[in-house]
C-alpha positions in Angstrom: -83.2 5.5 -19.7 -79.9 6.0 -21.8 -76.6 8.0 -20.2 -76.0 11.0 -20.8 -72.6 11.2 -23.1 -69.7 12.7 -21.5 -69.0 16.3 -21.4 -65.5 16.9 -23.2 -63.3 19.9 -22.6 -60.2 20.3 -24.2 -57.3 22.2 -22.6 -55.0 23.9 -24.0 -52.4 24.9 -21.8 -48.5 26.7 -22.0 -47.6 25.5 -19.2 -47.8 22.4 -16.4 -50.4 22.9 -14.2 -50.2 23.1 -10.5 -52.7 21.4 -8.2 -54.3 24.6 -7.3 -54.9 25.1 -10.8 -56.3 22.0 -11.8 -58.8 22.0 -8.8 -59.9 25.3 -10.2 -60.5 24.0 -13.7 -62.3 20.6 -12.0 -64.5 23.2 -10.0 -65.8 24.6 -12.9 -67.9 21.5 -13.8 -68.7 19.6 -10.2 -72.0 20.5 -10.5 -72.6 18.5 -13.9 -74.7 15.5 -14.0 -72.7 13.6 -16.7 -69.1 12.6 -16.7 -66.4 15.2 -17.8 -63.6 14.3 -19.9 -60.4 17.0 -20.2 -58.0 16.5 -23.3 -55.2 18.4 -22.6 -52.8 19.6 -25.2 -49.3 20.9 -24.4 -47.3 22.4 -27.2 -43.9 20.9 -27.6 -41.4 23.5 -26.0 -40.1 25.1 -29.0 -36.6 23.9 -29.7 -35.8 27.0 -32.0 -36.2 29.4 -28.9 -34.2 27.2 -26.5 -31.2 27.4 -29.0 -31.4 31.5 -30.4 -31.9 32.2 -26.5 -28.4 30.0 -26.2 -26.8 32.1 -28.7 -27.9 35.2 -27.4 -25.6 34.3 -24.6 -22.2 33.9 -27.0 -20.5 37.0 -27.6 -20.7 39.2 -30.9 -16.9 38.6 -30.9 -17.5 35.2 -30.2 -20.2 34.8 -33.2 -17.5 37.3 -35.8 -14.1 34.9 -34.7 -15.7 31.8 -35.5 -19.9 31.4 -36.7 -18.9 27.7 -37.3 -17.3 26.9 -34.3 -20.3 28.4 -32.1 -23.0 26.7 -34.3 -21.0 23.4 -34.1 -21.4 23.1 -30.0 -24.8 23.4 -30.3 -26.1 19.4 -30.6 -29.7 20.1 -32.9 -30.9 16.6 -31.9 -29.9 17.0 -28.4 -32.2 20.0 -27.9 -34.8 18.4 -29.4 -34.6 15.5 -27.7 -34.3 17.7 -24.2 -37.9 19.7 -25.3 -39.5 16.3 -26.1 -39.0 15.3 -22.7 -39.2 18.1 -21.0 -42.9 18.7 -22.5 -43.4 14.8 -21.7 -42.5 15.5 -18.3 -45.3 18.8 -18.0 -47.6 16.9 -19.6 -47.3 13.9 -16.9 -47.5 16.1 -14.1 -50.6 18.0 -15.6 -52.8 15.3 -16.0 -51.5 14.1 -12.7 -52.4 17.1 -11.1 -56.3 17.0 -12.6 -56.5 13.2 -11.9 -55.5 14.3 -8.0 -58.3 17.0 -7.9 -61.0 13.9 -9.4 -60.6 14.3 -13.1 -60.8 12.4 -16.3 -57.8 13.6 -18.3 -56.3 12.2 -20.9 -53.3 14.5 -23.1 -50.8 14.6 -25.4 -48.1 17.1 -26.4 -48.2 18.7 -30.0 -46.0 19.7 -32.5 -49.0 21.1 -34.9 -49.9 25.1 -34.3 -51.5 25.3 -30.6 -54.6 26.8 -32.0 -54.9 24.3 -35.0 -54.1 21.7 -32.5 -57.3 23.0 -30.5 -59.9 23.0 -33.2 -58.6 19.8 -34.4 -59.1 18.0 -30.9 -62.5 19.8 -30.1 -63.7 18.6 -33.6 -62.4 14.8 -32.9 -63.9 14.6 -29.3 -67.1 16.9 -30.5 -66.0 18.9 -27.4 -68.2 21.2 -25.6 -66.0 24.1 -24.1 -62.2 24.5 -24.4 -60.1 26.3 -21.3 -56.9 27.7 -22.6 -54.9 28.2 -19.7 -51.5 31.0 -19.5 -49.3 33.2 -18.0 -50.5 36.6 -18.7 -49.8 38.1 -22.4 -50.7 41.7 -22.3 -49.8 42.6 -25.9 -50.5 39.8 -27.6 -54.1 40.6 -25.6 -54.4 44.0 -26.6 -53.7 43.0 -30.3 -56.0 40.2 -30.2 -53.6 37.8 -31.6 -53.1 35.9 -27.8 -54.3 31.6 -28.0 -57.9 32.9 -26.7 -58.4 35.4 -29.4 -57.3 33.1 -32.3 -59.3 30.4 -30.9 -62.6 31.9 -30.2 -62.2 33.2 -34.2 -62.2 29.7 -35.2 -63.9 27.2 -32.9 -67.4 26.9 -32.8 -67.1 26.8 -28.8 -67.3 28.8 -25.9 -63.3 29.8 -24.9 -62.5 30.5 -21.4 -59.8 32.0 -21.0 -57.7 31.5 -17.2 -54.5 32.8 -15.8 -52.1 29.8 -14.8 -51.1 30.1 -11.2 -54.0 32.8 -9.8 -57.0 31.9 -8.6 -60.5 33.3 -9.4 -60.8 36.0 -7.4 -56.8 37.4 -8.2 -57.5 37.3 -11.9 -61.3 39.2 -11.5 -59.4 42.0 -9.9 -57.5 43.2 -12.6 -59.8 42.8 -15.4 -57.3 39.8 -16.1 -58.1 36.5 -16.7 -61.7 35.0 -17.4 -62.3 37.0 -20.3 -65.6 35.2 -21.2 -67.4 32.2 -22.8 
């Protein structure tokens, strides 16, 4: 009698994930006979935001005196370098976090499109479901243009989408949350 293959999900998540939350996502497939494997994928923090949210703080008189100056004090590589790590760091604790609550996880943070990303790593590991996990978005939602809209447009799998940091039942009383596989 031959194994049954093992069941690959591929997360894609926005942020690390806390205990709670990975014990969620591990609840989801206890009751599976074959062995789950999660791929998480983290997008790289995004370098370009870090540093227009750090001139948003200099001054408009600031920015008119000297452009040079202010753009100058801002170390490129450094930043980079910080988000790198930083996204490292989530990354660690995330599959940590799973592996504590009896998961297979494996990961890695990418620089590609997070929905590209996602069909590209469901396609490698022929996965059969992909969670994306975030905080909530409402407009990108109501628009449809949101990680979980994009990526149920393009993969050939069923998307759940959860809210990081709520459990089931906060997220099924808004209307929030699981929005279906």
């Amino acid at each position: 009698m031959s194994e049954a293959p093992d069941y690959d999900v591929v997360l894609l998540i926005e942020q690390p994930l806390s205990a709670a939350d990975a014990a969620q996502v591990r609840s989801l497939h206890e009751a599976l006979e074959q062995p789950v494997t999660y791929h998480v994928l983290l997008p790289l923090e995004d370098a370009a935001a870090r540093i227009e949210a750090a001139m948003g703080s200099i001054t408009a008189g600031d920015l008119l005196a000297s452009p040079a100056i202010a753009m100058n004090e801002v170390d490129l590589d450094a930043v980079r370098e910080d988000c790198r790590e930083r996204s490292d760091e989530h990354l660690a604790a995330t599959l940590a976090a799973l592996r504590e609550a009896g998961a297979t996880a494996v990961g890695q943070v990418v620089t590609d499109p997070p929905i590209d990303a996602l069909a590209a790593k469901v396609a490698e590991v022929d996965g059969r479901e992909a969670i994306i996990l975030t905080r909530p978005h409402v407009v990108a939602e109501f628009f449809h243009l949101d990680w979980t809209s994009q990526a149920r447009r393009r993969i050939g799998v069923p998307v759940l989408h959860l809210l990081e940091h709520e459990n089931f039942d906060e997220q099924a009383g808004g209307g929030e949350g699981i929005t279906g596989v």
